[in-house]
N, C-alpha and C positions, 0 to 999 in steps of 0.2 A: 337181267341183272347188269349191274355198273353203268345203266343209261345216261348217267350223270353228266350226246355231244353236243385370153377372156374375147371373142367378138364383139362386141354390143361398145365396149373399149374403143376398139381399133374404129368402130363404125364412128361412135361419138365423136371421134379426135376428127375423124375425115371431115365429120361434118362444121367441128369447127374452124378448120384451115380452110375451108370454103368461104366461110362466113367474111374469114381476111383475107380473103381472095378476091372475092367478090367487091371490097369496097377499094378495096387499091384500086383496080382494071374498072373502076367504074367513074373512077374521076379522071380517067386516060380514054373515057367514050368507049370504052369495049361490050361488048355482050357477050357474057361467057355461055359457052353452052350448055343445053337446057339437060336437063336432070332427068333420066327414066321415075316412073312412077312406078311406088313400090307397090309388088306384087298384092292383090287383094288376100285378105286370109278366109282363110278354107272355111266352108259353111259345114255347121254340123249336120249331121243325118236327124232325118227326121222320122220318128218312131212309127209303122201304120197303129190306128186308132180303132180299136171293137169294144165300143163302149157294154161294160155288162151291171147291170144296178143287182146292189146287193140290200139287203133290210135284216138288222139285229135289234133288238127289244124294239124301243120309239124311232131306231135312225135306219134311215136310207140316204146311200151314196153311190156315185157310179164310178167304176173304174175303168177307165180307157185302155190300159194296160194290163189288165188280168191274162189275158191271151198270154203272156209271157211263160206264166209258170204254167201252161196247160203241157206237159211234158206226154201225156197219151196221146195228143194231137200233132201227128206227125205233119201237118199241114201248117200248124203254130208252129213246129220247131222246125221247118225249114225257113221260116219268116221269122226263127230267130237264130237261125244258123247266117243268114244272109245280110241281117240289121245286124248282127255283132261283129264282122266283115267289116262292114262299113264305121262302125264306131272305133275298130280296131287303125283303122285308116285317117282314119280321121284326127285321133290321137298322134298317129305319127307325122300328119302332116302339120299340126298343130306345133308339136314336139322337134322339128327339123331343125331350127336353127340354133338347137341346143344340142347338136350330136355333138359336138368339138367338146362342147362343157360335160357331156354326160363321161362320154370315151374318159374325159381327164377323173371327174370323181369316182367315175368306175376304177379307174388306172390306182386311185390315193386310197380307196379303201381297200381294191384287193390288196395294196402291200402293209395293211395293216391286220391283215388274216393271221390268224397265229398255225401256225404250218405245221405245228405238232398235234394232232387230230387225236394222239396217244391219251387214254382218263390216266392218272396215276395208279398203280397197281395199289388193289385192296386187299389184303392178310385175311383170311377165314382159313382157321382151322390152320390146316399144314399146306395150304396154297394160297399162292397170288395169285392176283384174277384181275386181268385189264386188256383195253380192247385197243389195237391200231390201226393204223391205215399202214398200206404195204404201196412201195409206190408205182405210182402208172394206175394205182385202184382207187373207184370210187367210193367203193363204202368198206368198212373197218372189218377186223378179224378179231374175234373174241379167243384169248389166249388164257393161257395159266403156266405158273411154275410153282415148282418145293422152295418154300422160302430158305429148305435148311440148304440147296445142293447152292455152290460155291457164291456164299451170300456177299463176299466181295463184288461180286456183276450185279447184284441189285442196286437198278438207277430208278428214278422216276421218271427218268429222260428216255430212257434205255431199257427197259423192264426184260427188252427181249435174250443182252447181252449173257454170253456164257456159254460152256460147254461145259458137257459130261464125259472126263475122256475115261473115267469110270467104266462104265458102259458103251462110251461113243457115241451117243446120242446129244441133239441138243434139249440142253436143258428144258426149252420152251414145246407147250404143249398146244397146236392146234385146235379151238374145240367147236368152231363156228365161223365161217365164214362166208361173210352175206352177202360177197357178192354171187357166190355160187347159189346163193338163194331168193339173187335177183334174178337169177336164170331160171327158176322154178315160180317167180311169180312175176310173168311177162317185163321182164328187164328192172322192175321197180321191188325195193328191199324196204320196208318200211315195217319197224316190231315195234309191239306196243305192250310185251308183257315178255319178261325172260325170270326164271328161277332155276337157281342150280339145288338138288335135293340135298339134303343135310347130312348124304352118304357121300355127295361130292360126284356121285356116277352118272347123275343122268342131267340132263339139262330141258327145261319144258319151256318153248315159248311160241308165240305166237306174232304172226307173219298177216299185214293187208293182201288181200285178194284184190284191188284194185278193179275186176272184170267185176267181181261178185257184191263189191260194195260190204265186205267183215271180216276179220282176223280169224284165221285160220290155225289151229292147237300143230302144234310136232313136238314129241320125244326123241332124243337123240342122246346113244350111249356114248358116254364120254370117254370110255375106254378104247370102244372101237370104231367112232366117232358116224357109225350108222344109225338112221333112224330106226324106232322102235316102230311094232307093225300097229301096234295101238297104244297112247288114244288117237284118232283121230278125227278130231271134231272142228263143225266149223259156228263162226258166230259168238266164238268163248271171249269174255269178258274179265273172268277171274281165275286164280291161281292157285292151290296151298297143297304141301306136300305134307302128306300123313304116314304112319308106320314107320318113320325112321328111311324114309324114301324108295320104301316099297307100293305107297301108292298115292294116286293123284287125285286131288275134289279140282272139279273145275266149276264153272258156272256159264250158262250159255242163255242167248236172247233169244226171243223172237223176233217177227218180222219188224215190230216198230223198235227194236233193240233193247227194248226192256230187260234186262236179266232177271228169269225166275226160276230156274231151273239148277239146281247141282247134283253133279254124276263124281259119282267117284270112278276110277279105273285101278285095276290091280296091274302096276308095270311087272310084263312078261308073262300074262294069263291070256291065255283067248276064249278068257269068257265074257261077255256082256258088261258094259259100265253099268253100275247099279244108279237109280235114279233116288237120289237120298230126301230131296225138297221141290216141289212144285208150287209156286205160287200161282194162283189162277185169276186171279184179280190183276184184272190191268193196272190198277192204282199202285200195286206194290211191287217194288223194286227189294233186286236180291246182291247182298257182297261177301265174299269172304276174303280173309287173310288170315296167316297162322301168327301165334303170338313168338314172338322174338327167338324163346328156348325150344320151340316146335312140341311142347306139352299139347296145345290146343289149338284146333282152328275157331273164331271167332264168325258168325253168322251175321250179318245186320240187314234186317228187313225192316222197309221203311217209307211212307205213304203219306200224303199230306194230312194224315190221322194221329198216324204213331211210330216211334221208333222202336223197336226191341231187338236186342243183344242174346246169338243163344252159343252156347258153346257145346264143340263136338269135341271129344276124348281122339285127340292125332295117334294114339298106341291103339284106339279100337272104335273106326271110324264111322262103322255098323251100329253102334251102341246106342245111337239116339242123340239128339238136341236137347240141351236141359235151357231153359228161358232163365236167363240171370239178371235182367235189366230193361226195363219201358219206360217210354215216357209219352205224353202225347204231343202230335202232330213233328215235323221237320227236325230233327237235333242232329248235330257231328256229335258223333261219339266214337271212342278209342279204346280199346279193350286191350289188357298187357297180364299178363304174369310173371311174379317172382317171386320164389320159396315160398308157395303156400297161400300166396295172396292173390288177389286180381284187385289192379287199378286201370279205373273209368276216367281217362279222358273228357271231358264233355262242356257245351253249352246250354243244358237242360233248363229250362225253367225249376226252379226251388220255392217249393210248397206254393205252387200256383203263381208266382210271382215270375216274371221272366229276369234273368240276368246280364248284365252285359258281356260277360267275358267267359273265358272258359277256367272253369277248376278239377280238382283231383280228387278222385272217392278210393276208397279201399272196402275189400269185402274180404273175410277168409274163405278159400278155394271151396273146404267141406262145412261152410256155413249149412244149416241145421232150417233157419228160420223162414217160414214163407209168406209176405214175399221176402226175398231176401234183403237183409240189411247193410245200406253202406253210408260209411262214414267217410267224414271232410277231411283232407289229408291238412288242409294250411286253411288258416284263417285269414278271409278277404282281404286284401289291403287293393282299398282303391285308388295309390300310387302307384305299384308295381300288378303290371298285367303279366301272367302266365299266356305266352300267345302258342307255345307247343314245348311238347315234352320226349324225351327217348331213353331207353334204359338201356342198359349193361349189368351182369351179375353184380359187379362189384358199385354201379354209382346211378342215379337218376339225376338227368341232365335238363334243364328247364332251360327253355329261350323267354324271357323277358323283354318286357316294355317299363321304359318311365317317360312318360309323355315320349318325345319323341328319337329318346337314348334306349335302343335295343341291347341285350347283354345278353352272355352265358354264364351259366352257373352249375355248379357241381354240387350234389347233396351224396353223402356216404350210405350205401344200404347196407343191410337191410336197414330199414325205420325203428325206430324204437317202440313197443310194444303197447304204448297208451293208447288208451281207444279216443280221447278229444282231440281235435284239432289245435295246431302250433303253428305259429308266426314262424313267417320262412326262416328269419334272423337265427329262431332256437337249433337251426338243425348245421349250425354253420356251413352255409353255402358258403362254396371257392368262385368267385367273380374269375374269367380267363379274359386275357387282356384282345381290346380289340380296336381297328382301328377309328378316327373320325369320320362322322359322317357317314354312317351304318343305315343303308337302306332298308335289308330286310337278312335274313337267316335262314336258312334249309338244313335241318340234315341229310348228313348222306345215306348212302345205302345202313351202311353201320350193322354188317350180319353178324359178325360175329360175337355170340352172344357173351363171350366168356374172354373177350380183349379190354383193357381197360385204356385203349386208343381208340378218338370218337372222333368221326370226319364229320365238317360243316361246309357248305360253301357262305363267306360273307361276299354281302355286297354292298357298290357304293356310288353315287353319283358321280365321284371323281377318284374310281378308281376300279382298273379293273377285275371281276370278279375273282377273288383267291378262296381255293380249296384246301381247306387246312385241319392238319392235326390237330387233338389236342391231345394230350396225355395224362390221364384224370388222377392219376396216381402222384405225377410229382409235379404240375402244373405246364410241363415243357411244349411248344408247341413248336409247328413246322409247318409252311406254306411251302405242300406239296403239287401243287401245279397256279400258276397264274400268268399271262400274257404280261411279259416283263417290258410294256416301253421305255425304260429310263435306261436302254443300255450305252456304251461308248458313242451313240448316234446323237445321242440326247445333246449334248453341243450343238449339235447339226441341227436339228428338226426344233430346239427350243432357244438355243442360241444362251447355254448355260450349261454347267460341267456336274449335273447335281448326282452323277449316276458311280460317284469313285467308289463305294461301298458296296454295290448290290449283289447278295449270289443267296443262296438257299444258305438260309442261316437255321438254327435253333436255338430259340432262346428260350431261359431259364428265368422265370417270374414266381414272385412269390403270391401268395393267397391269398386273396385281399378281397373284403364287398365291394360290392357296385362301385361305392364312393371314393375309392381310393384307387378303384385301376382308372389308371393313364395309360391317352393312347400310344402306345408304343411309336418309335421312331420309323415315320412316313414311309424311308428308305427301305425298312425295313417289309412296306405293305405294299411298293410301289406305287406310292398313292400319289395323286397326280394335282394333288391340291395346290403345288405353287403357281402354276399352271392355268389352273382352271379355278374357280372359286363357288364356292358353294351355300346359297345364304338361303334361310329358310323365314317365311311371311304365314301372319296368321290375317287372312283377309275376312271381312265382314261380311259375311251374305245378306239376300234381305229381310229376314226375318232374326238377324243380330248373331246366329251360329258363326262360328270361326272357323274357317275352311283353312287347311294347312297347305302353303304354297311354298314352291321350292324350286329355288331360279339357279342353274346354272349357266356362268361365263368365260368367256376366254381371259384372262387377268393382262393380257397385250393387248387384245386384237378387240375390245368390248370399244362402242362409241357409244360415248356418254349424250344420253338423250337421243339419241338417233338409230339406237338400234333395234332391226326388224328382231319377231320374238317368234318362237314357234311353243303351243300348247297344248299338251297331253293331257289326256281325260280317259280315265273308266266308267268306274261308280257302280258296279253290279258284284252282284255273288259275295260283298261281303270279302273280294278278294284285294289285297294290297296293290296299287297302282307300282306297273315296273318303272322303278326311277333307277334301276340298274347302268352303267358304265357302258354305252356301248359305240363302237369305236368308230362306226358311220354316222354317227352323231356329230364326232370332230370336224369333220369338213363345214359343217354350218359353224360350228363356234368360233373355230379360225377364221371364218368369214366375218366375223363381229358381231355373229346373233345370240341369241338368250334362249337358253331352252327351258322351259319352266315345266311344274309339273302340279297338276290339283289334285289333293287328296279329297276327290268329295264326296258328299254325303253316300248311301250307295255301296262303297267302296269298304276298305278292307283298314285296319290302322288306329281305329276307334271305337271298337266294341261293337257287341248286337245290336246298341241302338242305334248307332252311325250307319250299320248296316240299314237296318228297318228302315230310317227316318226319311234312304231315300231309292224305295222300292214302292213296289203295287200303285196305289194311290197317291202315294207320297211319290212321287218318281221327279215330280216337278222340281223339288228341292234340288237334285244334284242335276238337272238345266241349270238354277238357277244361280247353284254355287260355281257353278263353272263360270256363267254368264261373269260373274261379280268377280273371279280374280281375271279375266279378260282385261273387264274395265279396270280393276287396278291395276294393271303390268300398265297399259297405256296414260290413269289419271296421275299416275306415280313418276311418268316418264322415264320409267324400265325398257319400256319397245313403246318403240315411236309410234304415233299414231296413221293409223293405216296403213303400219306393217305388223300388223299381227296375223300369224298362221296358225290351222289348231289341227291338231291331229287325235285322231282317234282308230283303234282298231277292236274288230268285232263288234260287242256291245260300246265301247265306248266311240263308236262312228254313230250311234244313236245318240249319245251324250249331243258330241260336238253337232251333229247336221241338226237335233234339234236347238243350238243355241244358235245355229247361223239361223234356222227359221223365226229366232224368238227377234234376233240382232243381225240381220244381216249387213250391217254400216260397218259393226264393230269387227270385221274381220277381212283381209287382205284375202286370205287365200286360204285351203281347207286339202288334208289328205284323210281320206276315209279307204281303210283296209279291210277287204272282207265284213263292212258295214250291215249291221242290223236294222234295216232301214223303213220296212214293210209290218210294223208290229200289230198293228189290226187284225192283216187277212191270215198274216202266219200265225198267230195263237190263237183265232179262230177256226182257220181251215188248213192247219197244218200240211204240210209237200212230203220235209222233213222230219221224222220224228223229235218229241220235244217230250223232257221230260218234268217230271214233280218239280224238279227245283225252276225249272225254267217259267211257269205258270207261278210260283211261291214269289219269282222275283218281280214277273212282270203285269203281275197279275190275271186271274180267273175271267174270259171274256162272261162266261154265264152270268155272274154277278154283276148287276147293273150297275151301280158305283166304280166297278172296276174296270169294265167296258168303256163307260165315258173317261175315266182317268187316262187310257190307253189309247182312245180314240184322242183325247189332249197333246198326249208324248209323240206319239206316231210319226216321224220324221217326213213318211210320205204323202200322210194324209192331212199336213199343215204349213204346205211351203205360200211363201206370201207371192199373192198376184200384182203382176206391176211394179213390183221390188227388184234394184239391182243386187242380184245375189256374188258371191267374191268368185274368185276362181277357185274351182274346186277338182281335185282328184282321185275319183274311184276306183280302190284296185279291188280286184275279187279272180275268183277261181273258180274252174268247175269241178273241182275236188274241194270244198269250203262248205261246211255248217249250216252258214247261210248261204241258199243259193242264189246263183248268177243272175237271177231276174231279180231280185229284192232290188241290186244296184242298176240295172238297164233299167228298172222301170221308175226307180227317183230320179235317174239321169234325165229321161225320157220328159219324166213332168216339169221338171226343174226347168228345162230348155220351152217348157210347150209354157207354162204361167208366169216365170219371169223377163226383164230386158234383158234383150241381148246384148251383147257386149265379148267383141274379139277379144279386148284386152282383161274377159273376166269367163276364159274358158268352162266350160264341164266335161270331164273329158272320163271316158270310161276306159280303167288297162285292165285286161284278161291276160291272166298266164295259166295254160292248160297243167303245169306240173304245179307240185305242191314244193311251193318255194324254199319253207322251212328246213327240207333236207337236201340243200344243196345250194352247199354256201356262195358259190359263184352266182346262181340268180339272184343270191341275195342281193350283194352286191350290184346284181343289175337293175333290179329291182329297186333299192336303196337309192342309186345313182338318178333313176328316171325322178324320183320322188322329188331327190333334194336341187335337181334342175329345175324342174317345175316350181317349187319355193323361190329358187332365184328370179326365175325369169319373171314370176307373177308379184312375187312380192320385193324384190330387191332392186328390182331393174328401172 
């Protein structure tokens, strides 16, 4: 719960005072003395070669590199314990003459850390719930208070402030702390699932095993803040408290992590978890969640066949699964209840035909008919996209799209009693005000089912991210936590006094559609658009689709036609590319670079079919669309030509490495993160496990069209021979999705088929810890990245 956390300068100058040196002292017959030759640079390691031929349907290919992922070959993995050594090496001797520059961006972004590590406390029920850092400690401590005991000390700053001299107690309530639970899981604290029961007593969550490679289930009473003696289980995936939080469903995997299994547990019985569902088919995956008012736990099982929705009775958890909902093959779907009703979430296909977006069904609870019947809550409008939904007793809260204007809105429940569907207009939706330049929306936790206060976090290319109230009842809202740069310094660091107004305001707006809220005042969002500017491009791919580009710059520090650019790419899952605020970003913009971003095909922001258009077969498309806003940032003379950088992380390191193999001319330099780069041998002969949606996205290798589509995309199995490829940087992990030989062995090829070129490194960085939780490698991390950008591409 509440998871919501110059050298190169001074060298130039020398060398041109020489220049004037030299011609003076040369017409007075001097010979100046001769010049040391600069140091030769460091040769890359070179990979050993066990060539092994593979053959699927009509193709045979050999790979040199397979040895890599042989992980039961303890003879491979000291041959790759001892090459990764030397890559490691090699990078830093590569990387040396940029420690001074790295130290310095290391130095400008940690002091751009926001040091309050504190979420802002959440209200459920008759407590707050939020989590801090304590200091000297590395990881947070999950707390609570009575919002009623002396509500004058409630800060959002301070959640902890107060006493009870009542009692003599402090207010604040201890109920988890993970650094003592990095001590029970060899020094590393890493949860991936926390719920407090809806009695408020007990707290279920789950903790990585690191040794064991799965999250591990604990109960712990929150009264006496010991663990319970059961459940304990390992491998659990899912979550939902039943009975009024006398008892727990959990869900657990097997060895390839599939979840098919749910146990229920009775907290404070020692008798046996009951085994409620087994799925035995590998093809089918199991979830649950409980719905909002904790009436129902929701079951979704779901197979590249069919999806079906079942619901289990949370007051009587024994009583059976009743099937309320299928569709066939892959759907997101959302299951809710309120008074009597159940509304469906979903992207279903409708009467055989697929849809692009998602919409809203309603069913009554004690529907009669089988199968059962549900109806359309709102009638299509192909301007305005419903992109998610969340309730409260009192309101149902829709995030919208209009082209590329995101919005919230507020609808009053219960709904009105008509069984046909109504145009959203009929039900007057409350538009809440938001600011420019709205990247994407999340709700927050938002448990309480019976508050009619709804937390969001917005985000924004030029601004950073704020977590904010709304208050649905009389439209007031409150930015309850966001990293404020605009304060007294702002003089200082912008060289302009724009920060005289800013503190935790709440303001008072009135109700208005879409069409009429205005963004509220900047100062108000800390929004950083004087600053930075934010311009948005609809580029042409080649097949005439319109890929949405989205260029952020410094409004000082930009050079016109001359400045280098760096580009981000996804394109998979259907998920929105992060074009998010983020504050190690700024070191490149001050520098006068361009950060751009492609929404391409693939990706998330354009419906089902934007998704579809550029998956399986079709993968080409979002290469291609990235390819095409490349060459625009450069035919437009946005970023100068032969300083363009592209970056991509995960799947989208598959995006960009295959657009450097499509275009390697067209690109300066390349940072690939935890890169997907080996897409042949891994959804063929999987290491990792890989699930239904991963085969949905990248396609079925059995399928012969889809085999050769994928042997097409394959980043590693189509780098060009005798091509100067850019400089390029692979970071990875051995805690990472994709593992570590996916990037050693592109590095490996990339170095063995293309020209070499000192001034056009490959350079491979491994960090053994999992960087995401721990913001200072970030930043170390960050800093090697945006060094390498300099020296490769700026210098």
């Amino acid at each position: 719960m509440l998871r919501h956390l110059r050298t190169t300068v001074r060298h130039r100058s020398t060398i041109i005072l020489w220049h004037h040196h030299n011609h003076y002292h040369r017409s007075a017959k001097y010979n100046p003395p001769k010049t040391a030759n600069p140091p030769s640079p460091p040769k890359p390691p070179k990979a050993p070669q066990k060539p092994q031929t593979f053959t699927f349907h009509d193709v045979t290919w050999e790979d040199p590199y397979s040895w890599m992922s042989s992980l039961q070959d303890k003879v491979a993995m000291r041959h790759m314990d001892m090459y990764m050594e030397q890559e490691e090496k090699y990078t830093e001797a590569v990387m040396s003459d940029t420690e001074r520059l790295q130290t310095k961006l290391q130095s400008e972004m940690a002091s751009r850390l926001n040091f309050d590590l504190s979420t802002p406390p959440l209200r459920w029920g008759p407590w707050l719930y939020y989590r801090r850092v304590e200091e000297g400690k590395q990881y947070p401590v999950l707390c609570r208070r009575l919002a009623s005991l002396n509500e004058e000390f409630i800060s959002h700053n301070s959640p902890s402030s107060g006493f009870d001299f009542t009692s003599g107690k402090r207010i604040e309530q201890k109920l988890l702390d993970y650094n003592q639970e990095a001590e029970r899981f060899g020094g590393y604290a890493y949860e991936e699932l926390s719920e407090i029961s809806p009695d408020h007593k007990f707290l279920a969550y789950t903790m990585y095993d690191k040794d064991n490679d799965y999250f591990k289930l604990s109960v712990r009473n929150l009264n006496s803040g010991a663990l319970c003696s059961k459940p304990h289980a390992n491998r659990v995936s899912n979550l939902a408290w039943v009975k009024d939080g006398q008892a727990l469903l959990y869900v657990v995997t097997d060895e390839n992590k599939r979840p098919y299994r749910i146990y229920c547990s009775m907290i404070g019985s020692t008798d046996e978890d009951v085994l409620l569902l087994e799925e035995q088919d590998e093809n089918v995956y199991v979830n649950i969640r409980h719905t909002k008012d904790f009436h129902f736990v929701t079951v979704n099982t779901f197979s590249p066949i069919f999806s079906k929705v079942f619901l289990i009775n949370a007051a009587d958890p024994f009583s059976g699964m009743n099937l309320v909902w299928e569709s066939e093959g892959i759907v997101h779907c959302v299951l809710e209840h309120h008074q009597g009703y159940l509304y469906l979430f979903t992207d279903a296909p409708k009467d055989g035909q697929i849809v692009d977006s998602h919409y809203l069904l309603r069913s009554p609870v004690d529907s009669s008919s089988n199968p059962r019947i549900w109806e359309n809550v709102f009638i299509g409008d192909q301007n305005l996209v419903i992109e998610d939904v969340d309730f409260c007793n009192s309101h149902l809260v829709l995030i919208t799209r209009e082209g590329r204007k995101y919005g919230i809105c507020s609808v009053a429940l219960p709904l009105p009693g008509w069984k046909q569907a109504v145009h959203l207009r009929e039900l007057q939706p409350h538009f809440l005000p938001l600011p420019k330049h709205v990247c994407n929306i999340s709700p927050g936790p938002n448990y309480d089912y019976y508050s009619k206060t709804m937390r969001f976090t917005i985000s924004s290319p030029v601004m950073p991210d704020a977590v904010v109230d709304y208050d649905l009842s009389n439209g007031k809202w409150n930015i309850v936590q966001q990293q404020n740069m605009l304060h007294e310094r702002t003089r200082i660091l912008y060289g302009t006094a724009l920060s005289s107004a800013i503190a935790e305001k709440t303001t008072n707006v009135k109700f208005s559609s879409m069409n009429d809220v205005k963004s509220e005042d900047r100062n108000l969002w800390n929004d950083l658009s004087e600053f930075y500017a934010c311009e948005h491009h609809d580029v042409s791919s080649y097949d005439g689709a319109m890929v949405p580009l989205t260029i952020v710059y410094s409004r000082k520090n930009r050079k016109d036609n001359q400045s280098p650019g760096l580009l981000h790419g996804h394109g998979a899952y259907g998920e929105i590319l992060d074009k998010r605020w983020l504050s190690e970003l700024k070191s490149l913009l001050d520098r006068g670079w361009i950060v751009a971003y492609a929404d391409v095909r693939g990706g998330g922001g354009g419906g089902k079919k934007w998704h579809h258009d550029g998956r399986r077969t079709k993968k080409q498309n979002s290469i291609k669309d990235y390819i095409s806003c490349a060459k625009y940032l450069v035919e437009k003379e946005i970023v100068q030509e032969n300083k363009l950088a592209g970056w991509g992380y995960s799947v989208g390191g598959l995006l960009v490495a295959s657009a450097i193999n499509c275009c390697p001319d067209l690109f300066r330099a390349a940072v690939l993160k935890v890169p997907f780069l080996d897409a042949t041998n891994t959804l063929l002969y999987p290491i990792l496990p890989l699930t239904a949606a991963d085969y949905e996205e990248f396609g079925y290798p059995g399928d012969i069209d889809e085999f050769h589509a994928i042997r097409k995309f394959s980043p590693y199995d189509n780098i060009q021979k005798d091509a100067l490829y850019p400089a390029v940087l692979v970071s990875s992990s051995f805690n990472t999705r994709f593992g570590v030989w996916e990037a050693a062995k592109w590095v490996a090829r990339v170095r063995e088929q293309t020209i070499y070129d000192p001034k056009h490194p490959i350079l491979l960085n491994l960090t053994i810890d999992i960087v995401e939780e721990n913001r200072y490698l970030q930043c170390k991390e960050s800093a090697l990245e945006t060094a390498f950008l300099l020296k490769t591409v700026d210098s």
